[in-house]
C-alpha positions as CSV (number, residue, x, y, z in Angstrom):
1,X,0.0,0.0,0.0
2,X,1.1,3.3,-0.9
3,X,2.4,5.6,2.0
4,X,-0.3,8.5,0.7
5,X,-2.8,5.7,1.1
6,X,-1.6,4.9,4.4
7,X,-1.6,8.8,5.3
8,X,-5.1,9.0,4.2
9,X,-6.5,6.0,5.8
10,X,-5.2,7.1,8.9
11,X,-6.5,10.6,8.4
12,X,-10.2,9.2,8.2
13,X,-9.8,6.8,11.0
14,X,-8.8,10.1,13.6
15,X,-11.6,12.5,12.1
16,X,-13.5,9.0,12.5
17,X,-12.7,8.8,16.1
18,X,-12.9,12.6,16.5
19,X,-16.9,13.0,15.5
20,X,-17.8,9.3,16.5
21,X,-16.6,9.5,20.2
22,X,-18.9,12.5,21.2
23,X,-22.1,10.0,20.4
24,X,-20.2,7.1,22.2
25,X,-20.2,8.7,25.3
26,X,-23.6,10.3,24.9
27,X,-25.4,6.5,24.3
28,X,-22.7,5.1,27.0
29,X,-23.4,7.5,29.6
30,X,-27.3,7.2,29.2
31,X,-26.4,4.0,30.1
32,X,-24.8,4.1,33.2
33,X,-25.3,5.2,36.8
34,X,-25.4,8.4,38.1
35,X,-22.1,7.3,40.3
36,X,-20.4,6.0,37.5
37,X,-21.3,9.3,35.1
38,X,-19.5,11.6,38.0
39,X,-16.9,9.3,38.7
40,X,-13.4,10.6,38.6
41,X,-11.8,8.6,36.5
42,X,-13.6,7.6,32.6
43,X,-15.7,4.4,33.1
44,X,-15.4,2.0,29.9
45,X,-16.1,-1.3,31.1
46,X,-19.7,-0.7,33.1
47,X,-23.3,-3.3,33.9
48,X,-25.9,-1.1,31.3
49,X,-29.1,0.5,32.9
50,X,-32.1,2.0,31.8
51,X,-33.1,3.6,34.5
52,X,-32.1,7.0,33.2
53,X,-34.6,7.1,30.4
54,X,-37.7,6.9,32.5
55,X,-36.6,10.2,34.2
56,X,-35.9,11.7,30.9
57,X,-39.5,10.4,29.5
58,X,-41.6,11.1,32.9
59,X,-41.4,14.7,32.8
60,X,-44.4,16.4,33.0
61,X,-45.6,17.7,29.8
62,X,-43.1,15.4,27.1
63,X,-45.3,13.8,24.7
64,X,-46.9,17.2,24.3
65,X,-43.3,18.5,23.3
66,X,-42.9,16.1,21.1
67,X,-45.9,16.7,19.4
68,X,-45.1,20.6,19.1
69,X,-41.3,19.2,17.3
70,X,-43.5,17.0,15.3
71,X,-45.8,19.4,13.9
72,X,-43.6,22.8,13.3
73,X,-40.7,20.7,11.9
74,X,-42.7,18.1,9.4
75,X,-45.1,21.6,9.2
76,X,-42.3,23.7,8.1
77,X,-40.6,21.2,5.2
78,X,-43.7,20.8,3.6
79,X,-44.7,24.6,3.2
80,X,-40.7,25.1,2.4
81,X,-40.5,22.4,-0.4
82,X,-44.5,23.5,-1.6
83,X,-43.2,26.8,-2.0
84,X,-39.6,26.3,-3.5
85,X,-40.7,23.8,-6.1
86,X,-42.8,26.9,-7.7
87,X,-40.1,29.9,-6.8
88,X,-37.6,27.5,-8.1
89,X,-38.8,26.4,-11.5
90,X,-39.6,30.0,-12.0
91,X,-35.9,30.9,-11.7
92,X,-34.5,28.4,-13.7
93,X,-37.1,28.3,-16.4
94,X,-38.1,31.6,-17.0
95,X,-36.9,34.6,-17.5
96,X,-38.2,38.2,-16.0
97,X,-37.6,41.5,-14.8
98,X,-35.7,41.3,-11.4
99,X,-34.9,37.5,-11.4
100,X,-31.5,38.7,-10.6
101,X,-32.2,40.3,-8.1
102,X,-34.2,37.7,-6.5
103,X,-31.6,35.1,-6.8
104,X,-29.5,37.6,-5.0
105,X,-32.1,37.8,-2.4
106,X,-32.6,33.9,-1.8
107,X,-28.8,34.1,-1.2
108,X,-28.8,37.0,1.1
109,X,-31.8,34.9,2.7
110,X,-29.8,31.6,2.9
111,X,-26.5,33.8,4.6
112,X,-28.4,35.4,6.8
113,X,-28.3,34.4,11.0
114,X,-31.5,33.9,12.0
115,X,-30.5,34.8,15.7
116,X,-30.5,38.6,15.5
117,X,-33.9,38.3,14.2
118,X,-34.9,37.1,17.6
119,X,-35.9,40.8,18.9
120,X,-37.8,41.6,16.0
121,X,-39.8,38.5,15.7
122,X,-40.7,38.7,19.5
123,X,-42.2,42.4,19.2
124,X,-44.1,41.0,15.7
125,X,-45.3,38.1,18.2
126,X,-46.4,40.6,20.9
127,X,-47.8,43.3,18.8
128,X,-49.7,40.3,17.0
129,X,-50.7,38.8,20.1
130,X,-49.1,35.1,19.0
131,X,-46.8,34.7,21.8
132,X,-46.9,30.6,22.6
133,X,-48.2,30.1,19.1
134,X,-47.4,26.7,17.3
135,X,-48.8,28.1,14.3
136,X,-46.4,31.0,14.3
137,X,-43.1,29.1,15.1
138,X,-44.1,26.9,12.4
139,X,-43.9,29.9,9.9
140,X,-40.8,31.5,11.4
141,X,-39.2,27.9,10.8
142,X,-40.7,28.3,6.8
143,X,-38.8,31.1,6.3
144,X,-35.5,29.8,7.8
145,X,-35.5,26.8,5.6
146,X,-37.0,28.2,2.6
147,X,-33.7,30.0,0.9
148,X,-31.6,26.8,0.9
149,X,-34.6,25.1,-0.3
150,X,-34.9,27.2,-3.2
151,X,-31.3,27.4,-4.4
152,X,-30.7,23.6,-4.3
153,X,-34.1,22.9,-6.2
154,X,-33.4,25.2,-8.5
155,X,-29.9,23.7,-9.3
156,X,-31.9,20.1,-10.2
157,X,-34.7,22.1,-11.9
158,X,-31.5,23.4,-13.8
159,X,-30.3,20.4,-14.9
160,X,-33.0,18.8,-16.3
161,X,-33.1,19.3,-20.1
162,X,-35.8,21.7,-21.3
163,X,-36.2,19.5,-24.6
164,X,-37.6,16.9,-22.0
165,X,-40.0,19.4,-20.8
166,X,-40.6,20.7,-24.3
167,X,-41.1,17.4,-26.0
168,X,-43.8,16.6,-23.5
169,X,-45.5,19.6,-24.5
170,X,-45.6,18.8,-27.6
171,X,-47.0,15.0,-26.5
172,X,-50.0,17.4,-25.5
173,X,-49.1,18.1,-22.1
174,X,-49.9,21.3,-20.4
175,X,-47.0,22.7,-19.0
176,X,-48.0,21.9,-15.7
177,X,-48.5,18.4,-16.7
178,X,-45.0,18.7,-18.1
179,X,-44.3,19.3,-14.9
180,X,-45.3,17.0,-12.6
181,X,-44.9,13.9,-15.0
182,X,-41.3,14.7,-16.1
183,X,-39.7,17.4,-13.7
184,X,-41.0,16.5,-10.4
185,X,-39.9,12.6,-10.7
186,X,-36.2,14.0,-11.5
187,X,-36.6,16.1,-8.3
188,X,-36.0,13.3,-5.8
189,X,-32.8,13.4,-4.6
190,X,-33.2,17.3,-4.2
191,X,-36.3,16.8,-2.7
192,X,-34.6,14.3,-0.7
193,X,-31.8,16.6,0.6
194,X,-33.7,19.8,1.3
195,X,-36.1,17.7,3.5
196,X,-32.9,16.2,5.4
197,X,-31.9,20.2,5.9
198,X,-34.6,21.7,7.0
199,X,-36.0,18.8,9.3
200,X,-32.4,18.8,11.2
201,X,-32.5,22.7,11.1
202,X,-36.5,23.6,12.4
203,X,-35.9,20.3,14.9
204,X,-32.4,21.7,16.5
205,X,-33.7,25.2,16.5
206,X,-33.7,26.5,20.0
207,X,-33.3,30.7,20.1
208,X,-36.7,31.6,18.6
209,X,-39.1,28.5,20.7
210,X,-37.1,30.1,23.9
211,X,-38.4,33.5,23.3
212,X,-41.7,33.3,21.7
213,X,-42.9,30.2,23.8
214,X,-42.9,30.5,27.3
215,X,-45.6,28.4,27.9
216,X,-44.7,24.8,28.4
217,X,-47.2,23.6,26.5
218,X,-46.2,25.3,23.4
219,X,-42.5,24.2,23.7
220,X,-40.8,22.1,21.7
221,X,-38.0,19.1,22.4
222,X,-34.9,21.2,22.3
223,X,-36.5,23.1,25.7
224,X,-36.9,19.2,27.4
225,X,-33.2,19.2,27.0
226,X,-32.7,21.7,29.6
227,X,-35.0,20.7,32.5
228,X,-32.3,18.5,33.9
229,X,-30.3,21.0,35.5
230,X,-31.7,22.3,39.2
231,X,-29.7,24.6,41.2
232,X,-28.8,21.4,42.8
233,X,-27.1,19.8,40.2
234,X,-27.6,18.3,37.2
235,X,-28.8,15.0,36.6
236,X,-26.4,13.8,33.7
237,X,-27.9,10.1,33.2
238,X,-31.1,12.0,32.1
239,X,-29.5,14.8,29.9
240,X,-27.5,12.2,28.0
241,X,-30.7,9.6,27.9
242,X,-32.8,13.0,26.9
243,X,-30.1,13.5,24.4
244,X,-30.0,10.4,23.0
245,X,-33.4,9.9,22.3
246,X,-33.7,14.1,20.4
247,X,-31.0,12.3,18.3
248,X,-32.8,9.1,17.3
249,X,-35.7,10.8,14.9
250,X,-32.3,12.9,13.2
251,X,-30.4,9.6,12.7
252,X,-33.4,7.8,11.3
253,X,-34.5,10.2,9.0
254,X,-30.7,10.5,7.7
255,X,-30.1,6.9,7.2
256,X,-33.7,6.7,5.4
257,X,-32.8,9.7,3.2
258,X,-29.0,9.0,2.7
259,X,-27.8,7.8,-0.5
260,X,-30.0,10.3,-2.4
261,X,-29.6,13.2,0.3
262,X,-25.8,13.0,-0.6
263,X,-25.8,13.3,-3.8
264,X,-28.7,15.9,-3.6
265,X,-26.7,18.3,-1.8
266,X,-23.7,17.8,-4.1
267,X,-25.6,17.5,-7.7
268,X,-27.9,20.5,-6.4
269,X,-24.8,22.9,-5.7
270,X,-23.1,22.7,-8.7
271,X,-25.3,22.5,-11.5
272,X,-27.4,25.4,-12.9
């Protein structure tokens, strides 16, 4: 085997290590007891327990959490990709006055932090009177998946040939038949991709559903995380098992969605 070879294997194995670790310990210490967790010395070799995930699950309120993350983050993709399949054919099929400067836009969009925004949207909450609204979270999540949305549909809106679209046409399709029998079914790996994004995106979020929701029963998971820490300590066996299971609907949708995701977000960013 060639040294460069070598070099490179052994390069993937540390970054391997490196990112994989962090979820080791996560699972492992979910796993273990409390007295092992805050031992001084690393515990590899320990009897596994469950007992930490019926603490993490018996909190008052948690399947209503969960049904909040449910419903603004599935919400939110499907408004994003309903919306970016139209805004995105219209940029890479046809041609108008200002489609520069929207592209420019949905860029601007896509760079922006969504964190300073917190401020403004609270006062647009409180003016509105939709503090504590699952409805409104669910469109402030929209708008924060939306840009990428567009721009990486419009890359594989791009790359299909127009003749395709054009040759159904002639077949007597409409050009919204055209559409949805020869475009969309070339859409799926983008499709694929920009519903991997904005799921991990509007389920991770945390800023906005700490500000706008203070009721508990308009919260979302990523608030569950943090009601493990008292001022007498925290319980880590539940933070980790907490942990563990926000991570399980991520890792399931990403193994579901992989293959194509990938080469979604690769295909989508270069072509067009």
């Amino acid at each position: 085997m060639r040294p460069g070879t070598v070099a490179k294997n052994l390069a993937a194995l540390v970054l391997a290590v490196v990112f994989v670790f962090p979820v080791y310990w996560m699972l492992s210490s979910s796993l273990k007891p409390q007295s092992e967790i805050l031992s001084k010395d690393p515990v590899f070799l320990f009897v596994p327990t469950l007992e930490n995930y019926p603490t993490a699950t018996g909190v008052d309120l948690f399947w209503t959490y969960v049904a909040n993350s449910l419903t603004v983050t599935v919400g939110a993709v499907l408004l994003a990709l309903l919306v970016a399949l139209a805004a995105s054919f219209a940029i890479a099929r046809m041609r108008f006055r200002g489609r520069k400067g929207l592209v420019l836009g949905v860029m601007m969009a896509q760079m922006a932090p969504w964190e300073v925004m917190v401020i403004v949207m609270y006062m647009i909450a409180r003016d509105g009177d939709m503090l504590n609204s699952i409805p409104l979270l669910t469109a402030i999540y929209f708008v924060m998946v939306l840009p990428f949305t567009i721009w990486t549909l419009r890359g594989f809106i791009a790359a299909v040939p127009v003749e395709l679209e054009e040759a159904a046409q002639i077949d007597g399709c409409t050009r919204g038949q055209a559409f949805r029998k020869v475009i969309f079914p070339l859409l799926a790996p983008g499709l694929m991709s920009t519903s991997l994004f904005g799921f991990i995106t509007a389920w991770n979020e945390f800023a906005m559903v700490l500000i706008l929701n203070k009721d508990k029963a308009a919260q979302t998971l990523p608030l569950w995380l943090t009601q493990f820490q008292t001022a007498f300590g925290s319980d880590w066996g539940a933070t980790m098992a907490a942990s563990t299971l926000f991570a399980l609907p991520v890792l399931i949708v990403f193994l579901f969605l992989q293959r194509r995701a990938v080469g979604g977000m690769t295909a989508g960013a270069v072509k067009g």
